[in-house]
N, C-alpha and C positions, 0 to 999 in steps of 0.2 A: 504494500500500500504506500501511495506517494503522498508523502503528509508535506503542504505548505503550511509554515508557522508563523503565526500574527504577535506578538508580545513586543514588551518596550521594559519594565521595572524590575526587580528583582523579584517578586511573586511570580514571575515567569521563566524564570532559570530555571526551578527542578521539573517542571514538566518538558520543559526544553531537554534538558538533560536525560529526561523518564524514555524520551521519543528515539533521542541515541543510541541510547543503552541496550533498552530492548528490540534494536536492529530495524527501526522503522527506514525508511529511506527521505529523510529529511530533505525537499528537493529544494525548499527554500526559506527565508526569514524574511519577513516584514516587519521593520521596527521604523517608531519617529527617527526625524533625523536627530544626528550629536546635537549636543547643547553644548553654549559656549560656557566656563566657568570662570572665575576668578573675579576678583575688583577690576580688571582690565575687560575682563569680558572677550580675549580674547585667544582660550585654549579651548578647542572642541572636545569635549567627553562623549565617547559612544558608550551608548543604550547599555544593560548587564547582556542582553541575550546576542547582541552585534559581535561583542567579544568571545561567545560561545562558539556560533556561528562562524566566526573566522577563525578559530581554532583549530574547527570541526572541517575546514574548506567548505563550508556551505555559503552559496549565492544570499547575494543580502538586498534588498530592496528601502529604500530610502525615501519616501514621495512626502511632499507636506501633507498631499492629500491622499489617498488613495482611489484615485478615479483618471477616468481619462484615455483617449485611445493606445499613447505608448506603455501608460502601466499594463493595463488589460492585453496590450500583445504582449507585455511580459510575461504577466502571470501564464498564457498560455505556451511561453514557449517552457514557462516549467512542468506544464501538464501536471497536475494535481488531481490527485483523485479525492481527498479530501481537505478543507482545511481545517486549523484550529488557531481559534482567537483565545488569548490569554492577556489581558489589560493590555491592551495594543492602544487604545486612547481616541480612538477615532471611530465614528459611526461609517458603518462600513454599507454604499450602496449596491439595490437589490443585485443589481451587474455583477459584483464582484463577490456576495452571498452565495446566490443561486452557480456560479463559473463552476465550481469541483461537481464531476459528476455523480460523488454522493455528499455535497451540498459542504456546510460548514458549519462547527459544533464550538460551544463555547464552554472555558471554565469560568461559574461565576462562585465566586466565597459567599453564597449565604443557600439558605434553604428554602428559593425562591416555591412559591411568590415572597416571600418576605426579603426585602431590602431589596427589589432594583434597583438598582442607579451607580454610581461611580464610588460609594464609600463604604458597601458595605460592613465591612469590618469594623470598622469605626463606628459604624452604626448600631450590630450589636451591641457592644459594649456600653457606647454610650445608653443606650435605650434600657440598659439594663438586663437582657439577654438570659437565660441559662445556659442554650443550647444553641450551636450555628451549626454548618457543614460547610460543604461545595456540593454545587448542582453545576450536571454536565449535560447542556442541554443544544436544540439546534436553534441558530439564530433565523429570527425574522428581522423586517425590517423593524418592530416596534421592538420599546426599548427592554432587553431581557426578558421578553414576552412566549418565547417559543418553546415548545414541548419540552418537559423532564426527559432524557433520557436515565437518567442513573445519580441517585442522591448518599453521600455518606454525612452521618452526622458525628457530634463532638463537644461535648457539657465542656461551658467557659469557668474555669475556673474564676471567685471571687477576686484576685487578686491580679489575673491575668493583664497584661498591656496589650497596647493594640499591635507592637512589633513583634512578641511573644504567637499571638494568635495571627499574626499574618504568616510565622514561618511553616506553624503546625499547617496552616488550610494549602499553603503553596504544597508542601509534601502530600497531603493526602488529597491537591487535585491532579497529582504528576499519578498518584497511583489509582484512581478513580478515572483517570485520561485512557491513560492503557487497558482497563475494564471493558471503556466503552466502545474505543476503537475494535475491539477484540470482538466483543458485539455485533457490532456495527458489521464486521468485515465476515462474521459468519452469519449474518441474516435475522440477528435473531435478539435484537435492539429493541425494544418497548416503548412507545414515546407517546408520553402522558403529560396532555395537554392542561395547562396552566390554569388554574382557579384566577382569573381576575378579580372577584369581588373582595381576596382574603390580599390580595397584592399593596405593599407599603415600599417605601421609599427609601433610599441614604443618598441626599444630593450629595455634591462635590464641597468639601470643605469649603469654609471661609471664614477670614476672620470672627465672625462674630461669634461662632460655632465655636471657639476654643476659646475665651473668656470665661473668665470663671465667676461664679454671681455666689460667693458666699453667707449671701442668705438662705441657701439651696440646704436638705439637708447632708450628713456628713456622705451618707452614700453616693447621694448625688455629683457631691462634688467629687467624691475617688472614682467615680467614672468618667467624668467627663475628663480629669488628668490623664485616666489612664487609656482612655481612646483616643489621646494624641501624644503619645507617648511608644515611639522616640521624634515623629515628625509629625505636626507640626511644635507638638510642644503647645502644651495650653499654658495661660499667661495672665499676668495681673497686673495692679500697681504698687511698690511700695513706695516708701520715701524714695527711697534712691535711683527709683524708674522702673520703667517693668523687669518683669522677672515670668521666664518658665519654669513651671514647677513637675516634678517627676518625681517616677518610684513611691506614688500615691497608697496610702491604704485606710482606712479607716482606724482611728489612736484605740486603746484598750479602754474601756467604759466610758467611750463617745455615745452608747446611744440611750444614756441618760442625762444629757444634755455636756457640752463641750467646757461649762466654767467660765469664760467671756464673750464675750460682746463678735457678732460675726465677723471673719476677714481677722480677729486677735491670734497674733502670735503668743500663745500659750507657755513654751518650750521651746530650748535648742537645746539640743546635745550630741554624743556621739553617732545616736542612733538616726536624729535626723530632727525636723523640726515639725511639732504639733501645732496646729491654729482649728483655732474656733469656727463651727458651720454655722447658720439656721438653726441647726438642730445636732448636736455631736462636736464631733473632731477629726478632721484627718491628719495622718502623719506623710512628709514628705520624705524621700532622702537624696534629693540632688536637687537644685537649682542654678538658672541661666541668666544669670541678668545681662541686661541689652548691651553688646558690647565685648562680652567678657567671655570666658572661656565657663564649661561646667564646673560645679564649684558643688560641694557637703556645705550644708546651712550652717556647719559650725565655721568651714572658713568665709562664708559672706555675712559673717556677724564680727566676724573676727577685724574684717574688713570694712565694717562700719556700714553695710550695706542693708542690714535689716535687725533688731534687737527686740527683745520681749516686753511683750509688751505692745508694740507697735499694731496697726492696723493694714491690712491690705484692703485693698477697692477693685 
């Protein structure tokens, strides 16, 4: 089977890697183009799975868009029989969907219908979640709307981060990929058409989505840290400017109320720093203030950057 490959992030390396391994014939990769990095803006970084792909000698495809009549004679000179989109980042039209003559199948991290959209992950978590998975399903053109082929699930542990539970779903949709294709490729593939009415959403981050509203209660708040934890990093005010806060959990007999006033730094020490919720306490154990490098709240106290007592906003 000649598997074209849609991916750009690092959630798409181990099924990149899964397609390899187990001797698929990887005939091509479609990722965004490099990004520039630096303060100058001017060193190109290519995609995780471009470096895969070049390693591997696999053809690479680069388009801002993917549309158009020289991509489309591309892809056909790679002859695909299937393909597979993995956070590739672009909506991809019906032309280039329907091109593999057994169509095109996507990994999505939730256990749709719940959470279509760009953040899933982030979404359980924040929304407060037990249980997510990956669904491997086939694309339509609506958004993450097309038939279940094959669902694994996976209880979110309480303490869990969003980078933590981005690595476990990226592994178990590299081995749930291979399930499907295997399926797929002996006939014998189930595809169970999506409940719209049970269908919910995780748009695309934004700032205002990682602000932290410390009147919230303490649970509230250790999720909402830890759905942006390690990127974007959820964020506040102190004295000293903002600060991201990480390594979130709820303090030990926070949920009889926190002792101060919401947004109060309660505590610092070894272990990390406690502040007051709405309702409770969470404890942090890393912070980023704007500027600076990651920093233990005992050395951004140390450095006159936040002290007990104090308030965050």
């Amino acid at each position: 089977m000649r598997v074209l490959f849609w991916g750009t992030p690092e959630f798409a390396e181990p099924p990149l890697r899964a397609l390899i391994g187990e001797g698929f014939d990887v005939c091509g990769v479609v990722t965004q183009p490099d990004k520039p990095v630096g303060r100058s803006r001017s060193t190109l970084e290519p995609p995780p799975v471009k470096q895969i792909a070049l390693e591997e000698g696999i053809p690479v495809l680069q388009p801002d868009r993917p549309r158009g009549d020289d991509f489309i004679a591309a892809l056909r000179e790679m002859a695909p029989d299937i393909s597979v989109v993995v956070a590739y980042g672009h909506i991809l039209p019906a032309a280039v969907i329907d091109f593999p003559r057994l169509g095109t199948i996507n990994i999505h991290a939730s256990l749709l219908p719940k959470l279509r959209g760009a953040a899933p992950i982030q979404g359980a978590i924040r929304e407060g979640h037990t249980e997510t998975g990956v669904t491997i399903m086939r694309m339509v053109q609506a958004l993450d709307a097309g038939p279940s082929i094959l669902q694994v699930r996976t209880p979110i542990p309480e303490d869990e981060t969003y980078g933590e539970l981005r690595l476990r779903l990226a592994e178990m949709g590299a081995l749930a990929l291979i399930e499907a294709l295997a399926l797929i490729d002996l006939g014998k593939a189930t595809e169970t058409p999506q409940d719209d009415a049970h269908a919910t959403y995780a748009s695309k981050i934004d700032r205002t989505m990682t602000r932290i509203d410390w009147s919230s209660d303490a649970a509230t708040v250790s999720r909402i840290i830890r759905a942006y934890d390690p990127r974007p990093g959820a964020h506040t005010m102190a004295r000293a400017g903002e600060v991201k806060l990480f390594g979130a959990r709820r303090a030990d007999g926070s949920g009889t109320g926190g002792g101060g006033a919401a947004g109060e730094v309660l505590s610092i020490d070894g272990t990390g720093m406690v502040i007051a919720c709405g309702e409770g306490a969470i404890q942090v154990t890393n912070v980023h203030p704007a500027g600076k490098r990651r920093l233990t709240p005992r050395e951004w106290a140390a450095g006159r950057g936040v002290a007990v007592g104090e308030r965050l906003s």
